[in-house]
N, C-alpha and C positions, 0 to 999 in steps of 0.2 A: 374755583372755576370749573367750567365742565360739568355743572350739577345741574339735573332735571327741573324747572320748575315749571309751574302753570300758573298765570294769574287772569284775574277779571280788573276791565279799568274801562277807562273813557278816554279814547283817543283825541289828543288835542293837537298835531299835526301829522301829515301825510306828505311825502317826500315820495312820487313815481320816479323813475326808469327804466318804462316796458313795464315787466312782470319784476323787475326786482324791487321792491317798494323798504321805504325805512319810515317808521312810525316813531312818534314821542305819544306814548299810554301813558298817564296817570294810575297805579293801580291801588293806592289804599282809600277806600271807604273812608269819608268824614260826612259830618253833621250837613255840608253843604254841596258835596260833589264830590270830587276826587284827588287827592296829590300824589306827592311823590312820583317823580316822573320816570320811565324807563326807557331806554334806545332799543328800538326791535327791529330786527331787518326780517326779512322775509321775503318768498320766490312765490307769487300768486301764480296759481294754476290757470289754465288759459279760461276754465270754463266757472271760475269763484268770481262772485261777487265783488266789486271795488268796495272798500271798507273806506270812510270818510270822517270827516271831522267831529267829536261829538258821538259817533256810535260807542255804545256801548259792547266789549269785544272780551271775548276768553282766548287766551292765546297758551302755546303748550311750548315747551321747547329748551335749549339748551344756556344758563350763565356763563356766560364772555367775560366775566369781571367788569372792570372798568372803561367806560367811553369816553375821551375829552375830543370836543370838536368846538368851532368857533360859533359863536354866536351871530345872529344878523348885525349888532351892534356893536362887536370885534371884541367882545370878552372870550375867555374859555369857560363851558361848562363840561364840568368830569358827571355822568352821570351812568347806572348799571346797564348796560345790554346784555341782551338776551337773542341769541337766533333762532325764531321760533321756525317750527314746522308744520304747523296749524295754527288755525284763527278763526272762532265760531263769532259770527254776528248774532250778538243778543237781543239787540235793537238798533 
């Protein structure tokens, strides 16, 4: 935990409250798009860009270890968060 990392993926939901936003990124490269999903929270500066469903995003920031939160259809999923400190929109 506590370890630097940075990755590139393709945002597949977007969770606001104000400027504190939590993202579900896919960020491994496949033959068709992107997997492997990551939990990233993040504090949007007033004057950044909204990042949305589908963009394609590099994000820089710090390993939280492990995320379990409920699902819409009341499973758990455990999956890595990251608290990034940045987030470049690539497309």
């Amino acid at each position: 935990m506590d370890q630097k990392v940075v990755y590139r993926g393709e945002v597949i939901q977007v969770m606001e409250s104000g400027n504190n936003i939590v993202y579900r990124i896919n960020v491994t490269k496949s033959e068709f798009g992107y997997d492997d999903t990551v939990y990233v929270t993040y504090k949007r500066g007033k004057d950044e860009p909204r990042i949305l469903e589908d963009d394609i995003v590099t994000f820089w920031g710090v390993s939280k270890g492990l995320k379990t939160y409920q699902s819409t259809l009341g499973g758990q999923i455990t999956i890595p968060q990251v608290n990034a400190v940045a987030i470049n929109l690539n497309r």
